[in-house]
C-alpha positions as a Markdown table, in Angstrom:
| # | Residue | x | y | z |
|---|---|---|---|---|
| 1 | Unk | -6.0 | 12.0 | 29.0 |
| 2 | Unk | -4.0 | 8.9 | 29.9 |
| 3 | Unk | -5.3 | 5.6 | 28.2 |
| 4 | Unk | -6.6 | 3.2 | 30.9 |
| 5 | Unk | -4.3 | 0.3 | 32.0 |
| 6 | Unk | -5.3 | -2.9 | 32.3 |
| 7 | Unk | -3.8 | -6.2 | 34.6 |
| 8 | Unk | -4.4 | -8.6 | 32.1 |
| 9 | Unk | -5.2 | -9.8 | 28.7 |
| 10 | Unk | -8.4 | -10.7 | 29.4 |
| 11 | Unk | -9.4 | -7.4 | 30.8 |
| 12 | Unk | -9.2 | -6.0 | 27.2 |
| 13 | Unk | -11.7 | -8.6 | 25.7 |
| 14 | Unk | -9.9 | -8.7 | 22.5 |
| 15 | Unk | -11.6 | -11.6 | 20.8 |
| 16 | Unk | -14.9 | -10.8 | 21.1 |
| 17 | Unk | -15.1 | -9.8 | 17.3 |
| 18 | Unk | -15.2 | -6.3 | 17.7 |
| 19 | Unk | -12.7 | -4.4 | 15.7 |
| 20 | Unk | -8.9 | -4.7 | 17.7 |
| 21 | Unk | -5.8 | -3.4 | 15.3 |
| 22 | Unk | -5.5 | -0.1 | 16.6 |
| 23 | Unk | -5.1 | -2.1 | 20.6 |
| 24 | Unk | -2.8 | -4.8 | 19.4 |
| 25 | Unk | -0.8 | -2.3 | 18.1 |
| 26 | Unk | -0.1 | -0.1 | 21.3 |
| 27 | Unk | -0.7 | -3.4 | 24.0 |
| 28 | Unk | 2.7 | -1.8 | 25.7 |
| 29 | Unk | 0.7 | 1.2 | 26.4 |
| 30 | Unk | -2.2 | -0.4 | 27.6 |
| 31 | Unk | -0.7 | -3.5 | 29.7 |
| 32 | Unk | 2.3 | -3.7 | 32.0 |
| 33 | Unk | 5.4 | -5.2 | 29.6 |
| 34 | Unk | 8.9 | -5.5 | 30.1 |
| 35 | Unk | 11.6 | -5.4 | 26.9 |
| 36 | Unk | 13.4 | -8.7 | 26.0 |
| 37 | Unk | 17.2 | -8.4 | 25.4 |
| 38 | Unk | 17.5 | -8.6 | 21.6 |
| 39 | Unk | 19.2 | -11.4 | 20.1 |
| 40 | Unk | 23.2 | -11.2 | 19.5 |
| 41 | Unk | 22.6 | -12.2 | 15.7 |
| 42 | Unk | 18.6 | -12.0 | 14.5 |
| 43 | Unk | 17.0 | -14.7 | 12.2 |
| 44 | Unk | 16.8 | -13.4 | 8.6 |
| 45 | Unk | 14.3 | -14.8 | 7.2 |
| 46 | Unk | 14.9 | -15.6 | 3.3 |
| 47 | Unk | 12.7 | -15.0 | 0.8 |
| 48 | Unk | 11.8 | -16.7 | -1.5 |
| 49 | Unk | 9.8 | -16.6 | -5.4 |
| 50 | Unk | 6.3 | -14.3 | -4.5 |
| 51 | Unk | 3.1 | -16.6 | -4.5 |
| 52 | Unk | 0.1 | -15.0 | -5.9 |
| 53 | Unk | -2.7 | -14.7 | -3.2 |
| 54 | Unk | -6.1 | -16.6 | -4.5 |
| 55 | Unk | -8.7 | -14.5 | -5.2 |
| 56 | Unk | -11.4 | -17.1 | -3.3 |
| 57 | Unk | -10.7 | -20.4 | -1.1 |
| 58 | Unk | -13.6 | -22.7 | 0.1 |
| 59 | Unk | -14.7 | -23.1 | 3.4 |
| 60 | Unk | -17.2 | -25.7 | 5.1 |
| 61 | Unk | -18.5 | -26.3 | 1.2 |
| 62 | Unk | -18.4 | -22.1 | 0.7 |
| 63 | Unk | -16.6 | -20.3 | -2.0 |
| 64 | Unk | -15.3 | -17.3 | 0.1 |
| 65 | Unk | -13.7 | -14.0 | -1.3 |
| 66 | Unk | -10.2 | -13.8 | 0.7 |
| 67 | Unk | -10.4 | -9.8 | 0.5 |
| 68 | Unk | -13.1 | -9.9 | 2.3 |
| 69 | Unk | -12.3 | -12.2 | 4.8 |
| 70 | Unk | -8.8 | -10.5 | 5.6 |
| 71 | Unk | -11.1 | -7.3 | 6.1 |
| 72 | Unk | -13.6 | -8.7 | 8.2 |
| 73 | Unk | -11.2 | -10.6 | 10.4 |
| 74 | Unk | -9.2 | -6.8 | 10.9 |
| 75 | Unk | -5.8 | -9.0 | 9.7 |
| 76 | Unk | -3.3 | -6.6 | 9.7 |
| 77 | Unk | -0.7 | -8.7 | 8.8 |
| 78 | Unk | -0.2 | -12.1 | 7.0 |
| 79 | Unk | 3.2 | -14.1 | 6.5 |
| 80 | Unk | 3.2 | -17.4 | 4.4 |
| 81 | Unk | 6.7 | -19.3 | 4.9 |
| 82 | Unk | 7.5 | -21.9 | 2.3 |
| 83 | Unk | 9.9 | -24.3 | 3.2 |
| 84 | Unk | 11.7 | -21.8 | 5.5 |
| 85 | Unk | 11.6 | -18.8 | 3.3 |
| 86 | Unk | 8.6 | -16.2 | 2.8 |
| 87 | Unk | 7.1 | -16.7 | -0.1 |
| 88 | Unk | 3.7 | -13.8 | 0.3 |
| 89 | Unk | 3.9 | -11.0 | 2.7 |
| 90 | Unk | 1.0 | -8.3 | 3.3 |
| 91 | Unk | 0.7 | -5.5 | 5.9 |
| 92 | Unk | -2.6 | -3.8 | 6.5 |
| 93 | Unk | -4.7 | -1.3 | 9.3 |
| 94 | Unk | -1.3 | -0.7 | 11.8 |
| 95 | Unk | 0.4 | -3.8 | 10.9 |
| 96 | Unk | 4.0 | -3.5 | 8.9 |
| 97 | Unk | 7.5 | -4.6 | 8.7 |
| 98 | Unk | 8.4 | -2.5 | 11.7 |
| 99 | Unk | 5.1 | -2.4 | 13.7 |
């Protein structure tokens, strides 16, 4: 059966906290797209010396776990630049290098 296709981003009400990954990951299935000319020569991002990711950060005077917050919020991917170069990279649920 065809997946259903939808006009706009709206239409797929994908911030309504419901979990989303597996639709972000296949929106040129689900919404009309057209394919952007790559650049002649692509950015390389450097990288640069690996940060630890904190266990915990506080929020609104609440020490939250970060696991759990990545998981809650269906993150399936999370860059941190430093200064121009990636410094902590992490690919979960259908996110990746290549997705």
């Amino acid at each position: 059966m065809p997946e259903p296709r939808w006009r706009s981003l709206g239409e797929l009400d994908l911030f309504t906290g419901a979990p989303q990954h597996e639709r972000f990951s296949r929106l040129q299935r689900l919404l009309p797209t057209s394919e952007l000319t790559p650049a002649a020569r692509p950015y390389t991002w450097p990288h640069g010396a690996s940060l630890s990711f904190p266990e915990t950060f506080a929020f609104d005077g609440t020490e939250l776990s970060c696991e759990e917050f990545l998981t809650d919020t269906d993150t399936a991917a999370l860059l941190v630049p430093v200064d121009g170069a990636i410094r902590y990279e992490r690919y979960t649920l259908t996110g990746g290098v290549d997705a």
